[in-house]
C-alpha positions in Angstrom: -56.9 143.8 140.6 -60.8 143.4 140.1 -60.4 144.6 137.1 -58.5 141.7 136.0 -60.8 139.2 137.6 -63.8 140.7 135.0 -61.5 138.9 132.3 -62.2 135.6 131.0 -58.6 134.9 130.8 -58.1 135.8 135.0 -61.0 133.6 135.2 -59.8 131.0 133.4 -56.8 131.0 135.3 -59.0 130.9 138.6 -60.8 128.0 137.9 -57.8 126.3 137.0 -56.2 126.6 140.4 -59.2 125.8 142.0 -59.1 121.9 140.2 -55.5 121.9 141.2 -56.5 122.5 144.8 -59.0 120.5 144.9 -57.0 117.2 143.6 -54.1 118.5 146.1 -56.6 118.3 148.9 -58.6 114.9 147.3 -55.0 113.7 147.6 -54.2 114.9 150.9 -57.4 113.6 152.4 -56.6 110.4 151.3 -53.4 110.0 153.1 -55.2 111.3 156.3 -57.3 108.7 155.7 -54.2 105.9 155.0 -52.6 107.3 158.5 -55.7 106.2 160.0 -55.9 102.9 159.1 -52.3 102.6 159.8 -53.0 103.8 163.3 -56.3 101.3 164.1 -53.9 98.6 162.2 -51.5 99.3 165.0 -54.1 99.4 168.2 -55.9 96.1 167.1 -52.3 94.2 166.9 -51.4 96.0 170.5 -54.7 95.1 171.9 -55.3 91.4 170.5 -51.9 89.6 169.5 -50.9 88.8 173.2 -54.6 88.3 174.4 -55.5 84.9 176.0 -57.1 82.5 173.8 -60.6 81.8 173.5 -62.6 78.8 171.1 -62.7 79.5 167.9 -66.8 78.9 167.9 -66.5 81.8 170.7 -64.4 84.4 168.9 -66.5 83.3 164.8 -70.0 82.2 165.8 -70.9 83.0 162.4 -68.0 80.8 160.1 -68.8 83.6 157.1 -68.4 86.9 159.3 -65.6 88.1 160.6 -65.3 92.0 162.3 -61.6 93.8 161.6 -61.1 94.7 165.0 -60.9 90.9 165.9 -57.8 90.6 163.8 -54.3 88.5 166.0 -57.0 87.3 168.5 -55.7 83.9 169.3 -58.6 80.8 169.0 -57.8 77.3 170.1 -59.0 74.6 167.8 -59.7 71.2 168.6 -59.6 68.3 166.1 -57.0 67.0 163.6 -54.9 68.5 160.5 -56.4 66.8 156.4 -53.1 66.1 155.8 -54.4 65.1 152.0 -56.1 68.9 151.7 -52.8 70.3 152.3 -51.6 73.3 150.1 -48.5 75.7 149.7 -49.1 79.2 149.6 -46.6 80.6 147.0 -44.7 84.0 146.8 -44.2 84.2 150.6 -41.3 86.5 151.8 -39.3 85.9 155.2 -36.4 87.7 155.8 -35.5 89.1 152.4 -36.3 85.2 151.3 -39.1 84.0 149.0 -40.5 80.8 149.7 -44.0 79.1 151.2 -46.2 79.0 153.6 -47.9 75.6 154.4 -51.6 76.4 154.6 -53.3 73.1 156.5 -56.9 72.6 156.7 -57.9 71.5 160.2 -60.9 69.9 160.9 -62.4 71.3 164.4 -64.0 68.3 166.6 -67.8 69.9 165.7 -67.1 69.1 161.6 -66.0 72.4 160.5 -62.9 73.3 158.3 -60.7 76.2 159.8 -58.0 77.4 157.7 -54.3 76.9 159.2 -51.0 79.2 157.9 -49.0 76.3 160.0 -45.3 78.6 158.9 -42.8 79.1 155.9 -40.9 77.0 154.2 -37.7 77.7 152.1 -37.5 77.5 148.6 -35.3 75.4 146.7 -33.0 76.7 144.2 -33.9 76.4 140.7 -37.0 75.0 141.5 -40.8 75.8 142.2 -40.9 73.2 145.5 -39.8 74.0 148.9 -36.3 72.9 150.6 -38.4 70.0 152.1 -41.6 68.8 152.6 -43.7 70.0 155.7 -44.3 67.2 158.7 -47.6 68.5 159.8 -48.9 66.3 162.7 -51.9 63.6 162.0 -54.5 62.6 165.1 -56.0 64.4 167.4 -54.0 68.1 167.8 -54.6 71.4 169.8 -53.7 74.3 167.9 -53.3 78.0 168.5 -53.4 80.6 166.2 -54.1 83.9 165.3 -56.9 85.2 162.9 -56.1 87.0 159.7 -59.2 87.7 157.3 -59.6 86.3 153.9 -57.7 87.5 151.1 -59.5 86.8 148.1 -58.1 86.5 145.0 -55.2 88.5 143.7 -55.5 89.5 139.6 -53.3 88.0 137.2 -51.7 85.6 139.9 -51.8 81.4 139.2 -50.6 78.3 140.8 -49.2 75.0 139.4 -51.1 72.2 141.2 -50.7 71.3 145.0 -50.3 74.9 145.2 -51.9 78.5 145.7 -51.2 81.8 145.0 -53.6 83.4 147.7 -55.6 82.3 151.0 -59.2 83.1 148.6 -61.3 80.9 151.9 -64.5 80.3 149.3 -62.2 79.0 146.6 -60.8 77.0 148.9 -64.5 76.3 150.6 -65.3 74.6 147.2 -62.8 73.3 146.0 -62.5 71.0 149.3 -66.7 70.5 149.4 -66.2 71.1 153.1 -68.2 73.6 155.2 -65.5 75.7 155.9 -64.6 78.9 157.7 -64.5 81.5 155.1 -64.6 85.5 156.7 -60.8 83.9 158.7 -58.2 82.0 158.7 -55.3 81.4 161.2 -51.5 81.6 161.5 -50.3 78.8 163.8 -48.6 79.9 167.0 -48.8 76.6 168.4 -49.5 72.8 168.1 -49.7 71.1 171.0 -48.4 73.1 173.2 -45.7 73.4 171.3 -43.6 75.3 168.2 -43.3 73.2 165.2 -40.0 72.4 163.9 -40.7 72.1 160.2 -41.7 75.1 159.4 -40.9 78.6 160.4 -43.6 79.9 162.7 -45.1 83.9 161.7 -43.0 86.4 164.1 -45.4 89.7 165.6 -44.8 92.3 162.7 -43.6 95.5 163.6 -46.1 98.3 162.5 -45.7 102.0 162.2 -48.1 105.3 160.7 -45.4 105.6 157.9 -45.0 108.7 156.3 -48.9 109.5 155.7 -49.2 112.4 158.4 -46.1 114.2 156.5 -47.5 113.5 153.3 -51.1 114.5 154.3 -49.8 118.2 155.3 -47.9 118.7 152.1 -50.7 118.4 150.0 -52.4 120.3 151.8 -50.2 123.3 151.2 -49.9 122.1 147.7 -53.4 123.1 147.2 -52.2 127.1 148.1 -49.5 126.9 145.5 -52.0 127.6 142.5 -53.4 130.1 144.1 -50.5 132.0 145.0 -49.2 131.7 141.4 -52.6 133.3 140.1 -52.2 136.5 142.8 -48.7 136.6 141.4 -49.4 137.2 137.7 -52.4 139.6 138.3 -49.6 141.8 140.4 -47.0 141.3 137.7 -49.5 142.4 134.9 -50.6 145.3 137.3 -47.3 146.8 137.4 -46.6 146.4 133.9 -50.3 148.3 132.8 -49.3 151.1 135.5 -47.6 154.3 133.5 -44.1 155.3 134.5 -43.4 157.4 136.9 -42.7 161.3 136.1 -39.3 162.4 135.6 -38.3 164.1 139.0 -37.4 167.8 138.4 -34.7 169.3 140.3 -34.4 173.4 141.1 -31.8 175.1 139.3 -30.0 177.7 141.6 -27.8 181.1 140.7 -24.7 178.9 141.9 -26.0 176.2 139.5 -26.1 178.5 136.7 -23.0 180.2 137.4 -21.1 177.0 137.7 -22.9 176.0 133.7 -21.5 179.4 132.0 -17.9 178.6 133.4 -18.0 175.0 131.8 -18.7 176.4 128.5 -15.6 178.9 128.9 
């Protein structure tokens, strides 16, 4: 078998599995890596969702940072809703339903602009406007919500007016001319001490690793599979190259012989 690997074509075939491998394990790597986001996705929503609130200057001192592992930590705002900033957030599923989300601006009683997801709204039939329009409370309001981080702009996606297609906080930032919150924004768990009837309030999601750790492990043996195929047609070759065996001779005895002249009797 060294022989074989002195040829350029053996070689060839070498360095070919070895790229294959390499992508196998490239890919496999990369759904190690997708399992562990999946996994500190899961921890932060265990840890924060159910965690008592705290001030929203407390938990985003700095209104253009925000750190991943504060995501679901409930802030309380103080201040009231600009009921004439008010936007729907297009392209929103809920339970196998497209419709909105009302997305509220909320002025916080020290001037700032916090972004509010108040809930979802039903879309009508035949039409690009919700079942009805939101009743979002005007005056002085306590809210609670959760924070979510920004989520920019999505390609190739557009909004008729009065609309968006994405919570993109530094569009929205100047757009508005307001100095505004824009590493987070919230989804409303309550106003007032209470759930809002007009809209459809965000349930906890249910999270799971998916399939990644599965995935991850078959990739990795992926990665042998060239290999193995290479060995395999170097011992294939080998036994065709090796000369056939000699022809086994058998002793002839008297009783052999005897038995010959009688069959040609």
């Amino acid at each position: 078998m060294l022989a074989l690997l002195r040829q350029r074509r053996w070689l060839g075939y070498i360095a070919l599995a070895t790229v294959v491998a390499v992508v196998c394990c490239l890919i496999g790597v990369w759904q190690w890596n997708r399992r562990e986001e999946a996994i500190a996705a899961i921890e932060r929503l265990e840890t924060n969702y159910d965690r008592t609130p705290v001030a929203v200057t407390d938990a985003l001192p700095d209104p253009g940072a925000f750190d991943a592992d504060q995501q679901w930590t409930p802030v309380v705002l103080e201040g009231e809703y600009l009921l004439d900033e008010q936007l729907l957030l297009r392209g929103r599923w809920r339970g196998g339903e497209i419709g909105f989300d009302v997305i509220a601006p909320f002025r916080t009683d020290d001037g700032r602009v916090f972004i509010v997801d108040r809930g979802w709204i039903d879309q009508a039939s035949n039409s690009d406007a919700p079942v009805s329009q939101p009743t979002t409370p005007g005056g002085p309001t306590t809210v609670v919500a959760r924070l979510r981080p920004n989520e920019g702009d999505i390609p190739g996606r557009g909004a008729p007016e009065g609309q968006i297609a994405s919570v993109n906080l530094p569009a929205l930032a100047e757009s508005m001319g307001e100095p505004l919150y824009t590493a987070a924004y919230g989804l409303l768990v309550s106003e007032d001490g209470g759930t809002p009837g007009d809209v459809r309030v965000a349930s906890r999601p249910v999270l799971d690793e998916g399939p990644h750790l599965s995935y991850a492990l078959q990739w990795f043996v992926f990665a042998v599979f060239p290999f193995v195929a290479v060995w395999w047609g170097m011992r294939e070759e080998l036994r065709g190259d090796a000369p056939p065996p000699p022809p086994k001779r058998s002793r002839t005895t008297d009783a052999d012989v005897e038995d010959q002249i009688l069959d040609r009797t």
